[in-house]
ZAPAGU-965487 format. One record per residue (C-alpha): residue number from 0; residue in one letter; chain; z negated, x negated, y negated. Coordinates in nm, 2 decimals. Layout:
+-----+------+-------+--------+--------+--------+
!  nr ! rest ! kette !      z !      x !      y !
+-----+------+-------+--------+--------+--------+
! NUM !    A !     A !      Z !      X !      Y !
...
+-----+------+-------+--------+--------+--------+
//
This chain:
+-----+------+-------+--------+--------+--------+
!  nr ! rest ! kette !      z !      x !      y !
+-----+------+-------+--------+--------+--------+
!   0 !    X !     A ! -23.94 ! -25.22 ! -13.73 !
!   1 !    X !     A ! -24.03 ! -24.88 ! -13.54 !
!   2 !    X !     A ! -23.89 ! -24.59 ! -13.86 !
!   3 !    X !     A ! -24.16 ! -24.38 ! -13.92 !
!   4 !    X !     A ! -24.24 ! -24.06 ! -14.09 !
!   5 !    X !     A ! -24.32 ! -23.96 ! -14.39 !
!   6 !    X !     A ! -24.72 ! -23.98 ! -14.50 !
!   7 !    X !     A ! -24.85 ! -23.85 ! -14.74 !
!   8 !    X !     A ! -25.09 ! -24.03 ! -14.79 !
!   9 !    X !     A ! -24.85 ! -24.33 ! -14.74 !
!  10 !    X !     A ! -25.09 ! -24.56 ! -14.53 !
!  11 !    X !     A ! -24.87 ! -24.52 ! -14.23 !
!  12 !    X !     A ! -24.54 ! -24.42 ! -14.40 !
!  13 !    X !     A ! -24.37 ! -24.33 ! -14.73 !
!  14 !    X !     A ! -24.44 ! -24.04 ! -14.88 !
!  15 !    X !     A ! -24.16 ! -23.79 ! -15.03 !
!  16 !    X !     A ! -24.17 ! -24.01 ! -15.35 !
!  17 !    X !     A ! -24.19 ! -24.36 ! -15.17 !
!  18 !    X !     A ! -23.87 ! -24.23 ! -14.95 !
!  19 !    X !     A ! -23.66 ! -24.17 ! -15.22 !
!  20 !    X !     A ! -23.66 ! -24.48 ! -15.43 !
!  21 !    X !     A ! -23.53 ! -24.82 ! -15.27 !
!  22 !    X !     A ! -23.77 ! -24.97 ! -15.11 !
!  23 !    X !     A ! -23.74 ! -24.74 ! -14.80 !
!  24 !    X !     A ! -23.40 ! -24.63 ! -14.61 !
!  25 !    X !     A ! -23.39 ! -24.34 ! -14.43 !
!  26 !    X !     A ! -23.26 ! -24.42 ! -14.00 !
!  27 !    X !     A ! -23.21 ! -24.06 ! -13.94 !
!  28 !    X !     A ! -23.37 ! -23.69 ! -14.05 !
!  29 !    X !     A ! -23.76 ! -23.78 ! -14.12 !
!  30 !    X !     A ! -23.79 ! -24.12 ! -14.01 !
!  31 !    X !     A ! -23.76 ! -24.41 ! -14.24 !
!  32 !    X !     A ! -23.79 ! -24.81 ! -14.27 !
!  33 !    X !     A ! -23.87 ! -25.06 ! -14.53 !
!  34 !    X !     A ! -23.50 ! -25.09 ! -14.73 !
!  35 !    X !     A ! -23.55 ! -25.50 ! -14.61 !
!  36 !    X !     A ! -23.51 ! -25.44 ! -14.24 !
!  37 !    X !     A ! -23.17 ! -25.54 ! -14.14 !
!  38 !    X !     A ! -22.98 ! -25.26 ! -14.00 !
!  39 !    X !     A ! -22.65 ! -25.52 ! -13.80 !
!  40 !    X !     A ! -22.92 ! -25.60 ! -13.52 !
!  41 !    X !     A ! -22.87 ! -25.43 ! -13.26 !
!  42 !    X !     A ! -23.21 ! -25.37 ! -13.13 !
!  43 !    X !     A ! -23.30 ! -25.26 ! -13.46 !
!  44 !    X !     A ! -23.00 ! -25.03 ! -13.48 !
!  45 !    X !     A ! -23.11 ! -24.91 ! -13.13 !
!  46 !    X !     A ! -23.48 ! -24.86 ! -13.21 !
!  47 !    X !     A ! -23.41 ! -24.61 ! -13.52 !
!  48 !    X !     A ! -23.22 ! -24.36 ! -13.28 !
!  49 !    X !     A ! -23.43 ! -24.38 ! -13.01 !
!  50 !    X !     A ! -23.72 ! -24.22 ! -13.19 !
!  51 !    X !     A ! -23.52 ! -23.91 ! -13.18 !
!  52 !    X !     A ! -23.47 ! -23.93 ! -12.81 !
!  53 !    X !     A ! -23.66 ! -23.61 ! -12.67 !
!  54 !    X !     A ! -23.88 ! -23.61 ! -12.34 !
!  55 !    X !     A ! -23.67 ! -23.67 ! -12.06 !
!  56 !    X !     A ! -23.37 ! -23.84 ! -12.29 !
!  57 !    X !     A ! -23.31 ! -24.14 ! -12.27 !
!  58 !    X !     A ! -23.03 ! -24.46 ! -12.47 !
!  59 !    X !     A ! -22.75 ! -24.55 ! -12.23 !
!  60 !    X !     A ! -22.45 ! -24.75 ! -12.23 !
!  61 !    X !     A ! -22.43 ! -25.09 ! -12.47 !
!  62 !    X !     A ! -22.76 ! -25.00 ! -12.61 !
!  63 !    X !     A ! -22.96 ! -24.96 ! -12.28 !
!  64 !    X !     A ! -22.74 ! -25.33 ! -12.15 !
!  65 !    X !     A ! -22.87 ! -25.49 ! -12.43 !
!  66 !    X !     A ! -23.21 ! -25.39 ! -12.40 !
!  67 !    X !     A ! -23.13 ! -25.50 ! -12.07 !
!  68 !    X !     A ! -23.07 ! -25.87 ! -12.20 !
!  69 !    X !     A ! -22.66 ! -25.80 ! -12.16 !
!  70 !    X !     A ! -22.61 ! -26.01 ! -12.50 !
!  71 !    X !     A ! -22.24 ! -25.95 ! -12.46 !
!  72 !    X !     A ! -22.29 ! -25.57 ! -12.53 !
!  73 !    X !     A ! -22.35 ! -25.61 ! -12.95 !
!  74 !    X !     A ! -22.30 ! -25.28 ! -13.05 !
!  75 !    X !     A ! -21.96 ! -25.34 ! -13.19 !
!  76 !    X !     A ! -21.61 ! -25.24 ! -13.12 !
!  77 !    X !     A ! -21.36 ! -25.48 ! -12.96 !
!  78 !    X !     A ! -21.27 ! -25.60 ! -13.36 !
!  79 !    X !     A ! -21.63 ! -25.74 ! -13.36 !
!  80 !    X !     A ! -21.69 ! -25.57 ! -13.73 !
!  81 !    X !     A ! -21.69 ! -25.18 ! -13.63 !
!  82 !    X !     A ! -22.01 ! -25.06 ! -13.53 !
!  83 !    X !     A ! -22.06 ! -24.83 ! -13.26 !
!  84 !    X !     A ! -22.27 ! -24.54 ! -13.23 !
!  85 !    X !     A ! -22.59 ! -24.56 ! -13.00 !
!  86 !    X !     A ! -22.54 ! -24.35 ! -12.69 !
!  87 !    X !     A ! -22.80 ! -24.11 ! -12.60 !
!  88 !    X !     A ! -22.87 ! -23.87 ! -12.28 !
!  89 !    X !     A ! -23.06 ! -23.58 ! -12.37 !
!  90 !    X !     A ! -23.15 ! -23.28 ! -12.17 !
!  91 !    X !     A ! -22.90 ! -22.97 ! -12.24 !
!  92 !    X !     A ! -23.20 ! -22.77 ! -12.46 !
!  93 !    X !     A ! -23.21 ! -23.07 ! -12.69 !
!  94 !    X !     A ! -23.08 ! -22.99 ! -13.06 !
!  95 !    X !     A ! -22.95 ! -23.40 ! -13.13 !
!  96 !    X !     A ! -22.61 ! -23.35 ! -13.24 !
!  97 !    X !     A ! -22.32 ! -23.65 ! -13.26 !
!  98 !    X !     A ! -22.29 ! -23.82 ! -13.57 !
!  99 !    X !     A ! -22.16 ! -24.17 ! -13.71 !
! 100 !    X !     A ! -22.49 ! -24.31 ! -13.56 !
! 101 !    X !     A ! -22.51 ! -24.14 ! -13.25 !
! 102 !    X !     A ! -22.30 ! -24.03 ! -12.93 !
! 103 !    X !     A ! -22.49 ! -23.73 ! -12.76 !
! 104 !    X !     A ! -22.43 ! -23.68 ! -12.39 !
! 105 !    X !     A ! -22.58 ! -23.35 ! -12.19 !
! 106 !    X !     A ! -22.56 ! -23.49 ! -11.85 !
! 107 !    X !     A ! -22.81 ! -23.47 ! -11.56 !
! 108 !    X !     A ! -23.03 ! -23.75 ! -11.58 !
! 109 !    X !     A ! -23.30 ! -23.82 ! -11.33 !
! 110 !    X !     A ! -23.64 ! -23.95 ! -11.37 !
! 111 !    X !     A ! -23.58 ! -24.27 ! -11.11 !
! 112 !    X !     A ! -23.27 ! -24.35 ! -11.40 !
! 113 !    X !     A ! -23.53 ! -24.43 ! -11.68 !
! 114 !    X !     A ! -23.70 ! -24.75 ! -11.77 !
! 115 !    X !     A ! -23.92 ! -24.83 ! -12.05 !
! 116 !    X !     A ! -23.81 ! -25.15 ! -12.25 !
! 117 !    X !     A ! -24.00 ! -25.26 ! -12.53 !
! 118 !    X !     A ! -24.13 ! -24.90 ! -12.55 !
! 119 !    X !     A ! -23.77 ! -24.75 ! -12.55 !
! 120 !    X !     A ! -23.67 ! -24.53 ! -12.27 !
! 121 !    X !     A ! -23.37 ! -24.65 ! -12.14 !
! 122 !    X !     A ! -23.13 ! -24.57 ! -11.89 !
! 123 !    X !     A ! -23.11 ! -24.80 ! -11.55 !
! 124 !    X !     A ! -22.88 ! -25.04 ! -11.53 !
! 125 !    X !     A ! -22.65 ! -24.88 ! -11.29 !
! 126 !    X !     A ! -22.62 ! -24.61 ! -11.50 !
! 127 !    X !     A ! -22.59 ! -24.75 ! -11.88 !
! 128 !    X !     A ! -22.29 ! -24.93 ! -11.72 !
! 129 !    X !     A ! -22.15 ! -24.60 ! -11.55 !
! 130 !    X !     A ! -22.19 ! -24.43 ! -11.91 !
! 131 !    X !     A ! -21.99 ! -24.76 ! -12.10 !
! 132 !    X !     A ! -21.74 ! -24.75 ! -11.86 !
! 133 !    X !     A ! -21.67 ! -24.41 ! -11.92 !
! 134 !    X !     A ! -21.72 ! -24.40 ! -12.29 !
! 135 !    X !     A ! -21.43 ! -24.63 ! -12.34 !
! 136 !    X !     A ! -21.22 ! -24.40 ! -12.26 !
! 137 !    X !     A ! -20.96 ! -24.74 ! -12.17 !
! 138 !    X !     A ! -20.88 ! -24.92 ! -11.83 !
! 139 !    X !     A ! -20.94 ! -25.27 ! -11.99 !
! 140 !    X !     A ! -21.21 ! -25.24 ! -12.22 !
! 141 !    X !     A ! -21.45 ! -25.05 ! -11.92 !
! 142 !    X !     A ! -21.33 ! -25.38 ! -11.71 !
! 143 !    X !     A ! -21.47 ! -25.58 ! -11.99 !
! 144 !    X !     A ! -21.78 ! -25.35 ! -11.95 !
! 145 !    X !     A ! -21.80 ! -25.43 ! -11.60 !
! 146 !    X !     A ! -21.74 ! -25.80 ! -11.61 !
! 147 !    X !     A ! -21.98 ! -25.88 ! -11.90 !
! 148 !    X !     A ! -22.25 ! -25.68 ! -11.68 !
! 149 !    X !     A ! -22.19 ! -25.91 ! -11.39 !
! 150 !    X !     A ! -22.17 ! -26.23 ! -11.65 !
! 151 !    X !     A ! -22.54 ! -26.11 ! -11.78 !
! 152 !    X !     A ! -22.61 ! -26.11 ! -11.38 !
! 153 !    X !     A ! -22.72 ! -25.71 ! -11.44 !
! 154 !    X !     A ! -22.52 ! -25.60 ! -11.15 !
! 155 !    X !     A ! -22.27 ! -25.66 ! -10.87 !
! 156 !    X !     A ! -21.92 ! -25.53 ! -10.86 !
! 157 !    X !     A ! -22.04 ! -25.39 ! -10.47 !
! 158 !    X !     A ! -22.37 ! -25.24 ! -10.64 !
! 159 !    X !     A ! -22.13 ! -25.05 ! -10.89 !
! 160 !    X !     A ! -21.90 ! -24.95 ! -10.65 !
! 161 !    X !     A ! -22.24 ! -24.78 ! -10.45 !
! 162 !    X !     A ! -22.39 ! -24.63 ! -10.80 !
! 163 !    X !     A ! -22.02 ! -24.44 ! -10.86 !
! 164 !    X !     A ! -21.97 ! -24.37 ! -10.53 !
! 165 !    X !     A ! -22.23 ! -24.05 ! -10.57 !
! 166 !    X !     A ! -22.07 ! -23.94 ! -10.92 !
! 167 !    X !     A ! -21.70 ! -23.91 ! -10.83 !
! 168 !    X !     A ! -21.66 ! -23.54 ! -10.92 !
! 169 !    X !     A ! -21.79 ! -23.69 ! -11.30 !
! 170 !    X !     A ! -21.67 ! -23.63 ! -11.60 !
! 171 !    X !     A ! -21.39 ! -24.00 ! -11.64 !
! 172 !    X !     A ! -21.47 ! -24.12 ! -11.31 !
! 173 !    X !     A ! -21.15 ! -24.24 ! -11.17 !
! 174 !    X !     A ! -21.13 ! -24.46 ! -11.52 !
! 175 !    X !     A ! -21.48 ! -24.61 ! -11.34 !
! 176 !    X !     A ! -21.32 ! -24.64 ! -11.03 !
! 177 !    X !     A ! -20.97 ! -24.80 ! -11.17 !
! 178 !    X !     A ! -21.18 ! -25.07 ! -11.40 !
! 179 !    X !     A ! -21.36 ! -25.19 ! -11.02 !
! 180 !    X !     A ! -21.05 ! -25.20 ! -10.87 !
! 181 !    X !     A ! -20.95 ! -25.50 ! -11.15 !
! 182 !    X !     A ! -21.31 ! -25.63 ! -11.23 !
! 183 !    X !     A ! -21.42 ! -26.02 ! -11.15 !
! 184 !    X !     A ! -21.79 ! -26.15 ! -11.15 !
! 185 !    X !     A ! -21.66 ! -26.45 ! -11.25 !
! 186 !    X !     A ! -21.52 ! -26.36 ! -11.62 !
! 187 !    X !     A ! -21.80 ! -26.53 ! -11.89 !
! 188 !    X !     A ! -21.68 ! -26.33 ! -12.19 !
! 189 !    X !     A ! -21.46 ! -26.03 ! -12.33 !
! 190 !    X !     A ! -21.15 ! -26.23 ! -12.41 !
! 191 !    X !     A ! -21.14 ! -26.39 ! -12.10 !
! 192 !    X !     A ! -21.13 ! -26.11 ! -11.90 !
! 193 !    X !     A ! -20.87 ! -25.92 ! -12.17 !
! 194 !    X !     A ! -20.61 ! -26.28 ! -12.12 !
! 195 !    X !     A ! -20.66 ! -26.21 ! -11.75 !
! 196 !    X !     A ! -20.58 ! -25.83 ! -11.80 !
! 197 !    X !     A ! -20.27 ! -25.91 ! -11.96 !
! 198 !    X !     A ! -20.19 ! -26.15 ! -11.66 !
! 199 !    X !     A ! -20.24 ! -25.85 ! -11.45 !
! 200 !    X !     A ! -20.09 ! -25.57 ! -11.57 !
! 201 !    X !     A ! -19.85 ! -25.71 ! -11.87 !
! 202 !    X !     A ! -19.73 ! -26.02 ! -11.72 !
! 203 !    X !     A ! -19.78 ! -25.81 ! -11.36 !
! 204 !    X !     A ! -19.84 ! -26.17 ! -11.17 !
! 205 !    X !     A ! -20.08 ! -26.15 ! -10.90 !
! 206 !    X !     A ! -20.41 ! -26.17 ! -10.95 !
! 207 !    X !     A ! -20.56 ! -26.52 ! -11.03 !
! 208 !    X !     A ! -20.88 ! -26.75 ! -11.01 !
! 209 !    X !     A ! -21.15 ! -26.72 ! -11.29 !
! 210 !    X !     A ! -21.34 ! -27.01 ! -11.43 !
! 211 !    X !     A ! -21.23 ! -27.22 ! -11.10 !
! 212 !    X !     A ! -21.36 ! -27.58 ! -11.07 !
! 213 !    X !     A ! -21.03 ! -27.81 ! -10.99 !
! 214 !    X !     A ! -21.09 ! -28.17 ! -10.88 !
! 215 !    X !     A ! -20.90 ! -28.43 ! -10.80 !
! 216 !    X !     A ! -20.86 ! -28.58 ! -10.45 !
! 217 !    X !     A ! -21.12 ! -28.86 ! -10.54 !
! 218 !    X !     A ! -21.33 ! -28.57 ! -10.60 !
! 219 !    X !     A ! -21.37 ! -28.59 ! -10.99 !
! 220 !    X !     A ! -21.42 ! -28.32 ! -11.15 !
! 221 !    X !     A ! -21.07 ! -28.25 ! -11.39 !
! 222 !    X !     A ! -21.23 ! -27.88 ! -11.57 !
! 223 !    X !     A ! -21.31 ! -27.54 ! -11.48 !
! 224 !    X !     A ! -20.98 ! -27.33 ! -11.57 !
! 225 !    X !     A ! -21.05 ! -27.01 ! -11.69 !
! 226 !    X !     A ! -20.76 ! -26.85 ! -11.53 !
! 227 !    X !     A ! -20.56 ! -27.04 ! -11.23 !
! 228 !    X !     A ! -20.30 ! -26.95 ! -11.07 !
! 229 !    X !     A ! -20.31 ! -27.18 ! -10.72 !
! 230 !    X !     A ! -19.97 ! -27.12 ! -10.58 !
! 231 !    X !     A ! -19.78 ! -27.21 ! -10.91 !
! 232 !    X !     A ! -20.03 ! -27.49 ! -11.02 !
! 233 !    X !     A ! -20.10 ! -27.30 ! -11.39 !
! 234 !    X !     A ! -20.39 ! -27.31 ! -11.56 !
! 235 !    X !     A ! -20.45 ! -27.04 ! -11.84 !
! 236 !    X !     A ! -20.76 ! -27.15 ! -12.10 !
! 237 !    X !     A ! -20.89 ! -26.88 ! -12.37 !
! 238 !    X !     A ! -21.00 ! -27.05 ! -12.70 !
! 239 !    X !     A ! -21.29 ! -26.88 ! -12.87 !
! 240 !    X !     A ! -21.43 ! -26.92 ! -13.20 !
! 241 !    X !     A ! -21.64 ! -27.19 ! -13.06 !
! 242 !    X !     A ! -21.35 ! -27.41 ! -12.97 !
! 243 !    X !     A ! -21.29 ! -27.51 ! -13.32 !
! 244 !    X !     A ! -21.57 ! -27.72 ! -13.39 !
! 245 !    X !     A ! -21.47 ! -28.13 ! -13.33 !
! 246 !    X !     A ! -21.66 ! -28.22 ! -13.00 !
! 247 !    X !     A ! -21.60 ! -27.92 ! -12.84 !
! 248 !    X !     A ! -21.18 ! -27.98 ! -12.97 !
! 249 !    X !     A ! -21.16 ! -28.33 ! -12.81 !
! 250 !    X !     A ! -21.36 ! -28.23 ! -12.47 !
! 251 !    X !     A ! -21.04 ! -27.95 ! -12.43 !
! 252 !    X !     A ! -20.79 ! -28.18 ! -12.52 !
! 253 !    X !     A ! -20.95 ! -28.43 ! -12.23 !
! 254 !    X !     A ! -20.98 ! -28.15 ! -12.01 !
! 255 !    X !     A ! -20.62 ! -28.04 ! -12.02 !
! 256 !    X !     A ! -20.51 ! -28.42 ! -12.03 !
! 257 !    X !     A ! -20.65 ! -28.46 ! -11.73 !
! 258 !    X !     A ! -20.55 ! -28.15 ! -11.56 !
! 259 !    X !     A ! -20.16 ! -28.24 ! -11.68 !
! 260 !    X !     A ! -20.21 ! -28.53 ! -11.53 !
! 261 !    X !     A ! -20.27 ! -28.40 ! -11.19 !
! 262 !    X !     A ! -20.01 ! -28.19 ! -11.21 !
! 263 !    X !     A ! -20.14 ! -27.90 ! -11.34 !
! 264 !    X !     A ! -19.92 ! -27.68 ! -11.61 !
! 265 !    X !     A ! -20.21 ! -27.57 ! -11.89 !
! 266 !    X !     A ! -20.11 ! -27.25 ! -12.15 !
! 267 !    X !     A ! -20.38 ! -27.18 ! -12.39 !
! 268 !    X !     A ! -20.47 ! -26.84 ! -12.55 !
! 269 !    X !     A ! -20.65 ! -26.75 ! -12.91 !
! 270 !    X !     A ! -20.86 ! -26.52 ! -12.98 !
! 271 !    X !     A ! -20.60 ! -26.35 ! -13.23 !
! 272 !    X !     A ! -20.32 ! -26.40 ! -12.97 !
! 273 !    X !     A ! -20.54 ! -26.13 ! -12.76 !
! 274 !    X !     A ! -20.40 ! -25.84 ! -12.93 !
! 275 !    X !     A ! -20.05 ! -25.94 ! -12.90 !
! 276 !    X !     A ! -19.95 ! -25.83 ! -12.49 !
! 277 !    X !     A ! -19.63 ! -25.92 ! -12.47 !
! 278 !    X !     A ! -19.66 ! -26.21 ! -12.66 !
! 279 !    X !     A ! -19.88 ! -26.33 ! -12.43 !
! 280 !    X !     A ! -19.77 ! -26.24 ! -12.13 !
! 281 !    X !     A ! -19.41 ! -26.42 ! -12.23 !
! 282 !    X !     A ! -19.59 ! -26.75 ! -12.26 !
! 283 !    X !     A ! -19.72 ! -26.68 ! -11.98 !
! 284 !    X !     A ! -19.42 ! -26.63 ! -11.76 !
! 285 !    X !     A ! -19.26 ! -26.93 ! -11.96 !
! 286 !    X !     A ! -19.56 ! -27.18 ! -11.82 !
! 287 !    X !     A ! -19.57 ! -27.00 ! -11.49 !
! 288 !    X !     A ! -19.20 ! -27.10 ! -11.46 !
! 289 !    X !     A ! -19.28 ! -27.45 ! -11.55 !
! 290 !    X !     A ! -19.52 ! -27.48 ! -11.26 !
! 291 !    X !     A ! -19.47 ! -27.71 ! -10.96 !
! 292 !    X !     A ! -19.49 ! -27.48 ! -10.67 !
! 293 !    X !     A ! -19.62 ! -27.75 ! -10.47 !
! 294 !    X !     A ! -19.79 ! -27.68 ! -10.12 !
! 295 !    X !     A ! -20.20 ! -27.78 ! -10.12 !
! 296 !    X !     A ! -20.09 ! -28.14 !  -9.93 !
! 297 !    X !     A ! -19.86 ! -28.23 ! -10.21 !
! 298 !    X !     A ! -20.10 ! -28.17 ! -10.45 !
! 299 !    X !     A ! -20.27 ! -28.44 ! -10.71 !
! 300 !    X !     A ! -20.54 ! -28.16 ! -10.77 !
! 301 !    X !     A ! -20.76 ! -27.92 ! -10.52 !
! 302 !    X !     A ! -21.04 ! -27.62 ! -10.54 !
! 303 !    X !     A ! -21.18 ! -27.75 ! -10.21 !
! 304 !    X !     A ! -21.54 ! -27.89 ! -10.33 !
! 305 !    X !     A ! -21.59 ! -28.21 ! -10.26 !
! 306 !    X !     A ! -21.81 ! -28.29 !  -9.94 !
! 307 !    X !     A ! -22.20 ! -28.23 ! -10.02 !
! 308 !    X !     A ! -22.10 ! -27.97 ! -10.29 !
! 309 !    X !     A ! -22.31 ! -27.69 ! -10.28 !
! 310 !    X !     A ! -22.15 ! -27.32 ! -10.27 !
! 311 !    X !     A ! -22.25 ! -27.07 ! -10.51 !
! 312 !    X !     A ! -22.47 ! -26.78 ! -10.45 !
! 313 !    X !     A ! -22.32 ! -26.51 ! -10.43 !
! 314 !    X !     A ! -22.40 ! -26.26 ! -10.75 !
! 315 !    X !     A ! -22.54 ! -26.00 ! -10.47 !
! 316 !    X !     A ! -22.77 ! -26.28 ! -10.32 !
! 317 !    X !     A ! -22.86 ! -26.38 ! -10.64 !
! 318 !    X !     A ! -22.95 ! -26.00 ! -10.73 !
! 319 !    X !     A ! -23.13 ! -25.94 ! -10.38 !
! 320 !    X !     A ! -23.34 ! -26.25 ! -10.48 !
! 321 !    X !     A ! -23.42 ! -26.11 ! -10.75 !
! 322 !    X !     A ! -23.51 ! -25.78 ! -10.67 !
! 323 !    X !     A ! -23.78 ! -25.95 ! -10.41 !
! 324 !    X !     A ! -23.92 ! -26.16 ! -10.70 !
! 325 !    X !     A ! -23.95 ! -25.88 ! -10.91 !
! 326 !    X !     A ! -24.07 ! -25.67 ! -10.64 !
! 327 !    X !     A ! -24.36 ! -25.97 ! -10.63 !
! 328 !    X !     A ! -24.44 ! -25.94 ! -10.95 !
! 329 !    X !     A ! -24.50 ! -25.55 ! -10.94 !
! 330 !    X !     A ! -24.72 ! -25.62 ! -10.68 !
! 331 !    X !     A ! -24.93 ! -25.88 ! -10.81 !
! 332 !    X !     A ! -24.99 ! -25.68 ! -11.09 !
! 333 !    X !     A ! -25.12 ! -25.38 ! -10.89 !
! 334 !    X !     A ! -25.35 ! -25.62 ! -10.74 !
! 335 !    X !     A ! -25.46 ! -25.70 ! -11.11 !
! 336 !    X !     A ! -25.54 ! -25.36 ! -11.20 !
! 337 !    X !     A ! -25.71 ! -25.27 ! -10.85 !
! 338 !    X !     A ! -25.45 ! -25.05 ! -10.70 !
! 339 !    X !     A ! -25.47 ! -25.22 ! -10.39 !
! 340 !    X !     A ! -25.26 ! -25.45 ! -10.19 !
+-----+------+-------+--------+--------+--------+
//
């Protein structure tokens, strides 16, 4: 639900008395919603700010991804109960101020950096995931920024890599630059890319596989590992929330059967291990150890696709495709409304 003003009148909107008793809640200063509308969505929680937004402002970071359909970007902090503020970018003259609901930037902004979702003007793209990088003011959460952008098929890591080249002298660019330097296109959620983080820079092993499709030498499939290491023959699998339910418990234990079987050493990682580093990073080290070292001939197990498999599009090829489709569709509909070819 859009908040709207007051009315005195109240056709369109409460008026002074309506405001104050419960069946209206106010977003911010003047606007107001029916006390029903639930404020955990995000989209509605992004909607009531952006009504403040003067001309040439704009929302950015999480809130302008998930406008963009980035579903990983939920508005809340890495706890999953906190919210976060929705960012804004508002020209220098603007009198918004920070608050619990809002972060306030006064950063140029340029006209081609707007888009208009569902009525909202949002930042591009490129540049919401510029300003979450940044805001996280922490190496692995903006590559968890990064990665989920690539996961939602937003943006490459290459495209990113363009977008910050122009903004170096910004304010937390190197953080932007450090989080590309680690980032993977191939991460499918937050935890997964935190559990290879601690891989990285806790365990300080070198940098491994994500999501990798292992067969065997009959060509079977044996699982996609979310984290392989291929010269010590270790899988690493993250267990989510989802993992708990029955089916989805028995078609892991298969999975790992399997891969054990082939030789494969599997370590698995909980969501509420993710806080605890060293903790993990010791069970890693202590499976990594446990690994069978053994050249790609001696192997039960390979990442070679089996003949008449077909390779994966690359997420720039994908984006490029996509880019001329849309490109299509902008063009067909000037041809709708006479514009000409």
């Amino acid at each position: 639900m859009r908040p709207v003003p007051l009315d005195p009148t109240g056709h369109t909107g409460p008026t002074r008395g309506q405001a104050l008793g419960p069946r209206w809640r106010a977003t911010s200063q003047g606007y107001y919603v029916r006390s029903g509308v639930d404020s955990t969505v995000p989209e509605q929680r992004v909607l009531e700010q952006a009504v403040r937004l003067p001309p040439g402002g704009a929302v950015t970071g999480w809130a302008a991804l998930r406008l963009h359909r980035g579903n990983f970007f939920d508005g809340l902090e890495p706890d999953g109960r906190t919210p976060m503020p929705v960012p804004l970018v508002v020209p220098r003259s603007s009198r918004i101020r920070s608050s619990e609901e809002v972060t306030v930037a006064r950063e140029p902004l340029g006209a081609d950096e707007i888009t208009v979702i569902c009525g909202i003007p949002c930042t591009t793209v490129g540049r919401a995931t510029f300003d979450e990088m940044r805001r996280t003011r922490d190496l692995r959460e903006a590559v968890v920024v990064i990665d989920m952008v690539a996961a939602a098929l937003l943006a490459s890591i290459r495209r990113m890599r363009a977008y910050h080249a122009d903004r170096t002298p910004w304010r937390r660019s190197t953080l932007v630059a450090d989080a590309l330097d680690l980032a993977s296109e191939d991460s499918r959620s937050p935890n997964e890319t935190r559990v290879r983080l601690i891989w990285v820079l806790d365990a300080r092993f070198p940098v491994p596989q994500v999501n990798r499709n292992i067969w065997d030498r009959s060509g079977r499939l044996l699982g996609i590992a979310d984290l392989l290491d291929e010269a010590a023959g270790v899988v690493g699998e993250f267990d989510g929330a989802d993992h708990r339910a029955a089916g989805r418990h028995a078609a892991d234990i298969g999975r790992e059967h399997r891969m054990r079987r082939a030789g494969l050493e599997v370590f698995r990682v909980a969501g509420p291990d993710v806080p605890r580093r060293a903790m993990v990073a010791d069970r890693m080290a202590y499976h990594r150890s446990r690994g069978l070292w053994l050249p790609p001939e001696r192997r039960a197990w390979t990442v070679v696709p089996p003949p008449g498999t077909e390779p994966l599009q690359s997420l720039d090829a994908y984006l490029d495709e996509e880019d001329f489709h849309r490109e299509m569709r902008e063009l067909h509909d000037r041809e709708l409304r006479g514009e000409g070819s």
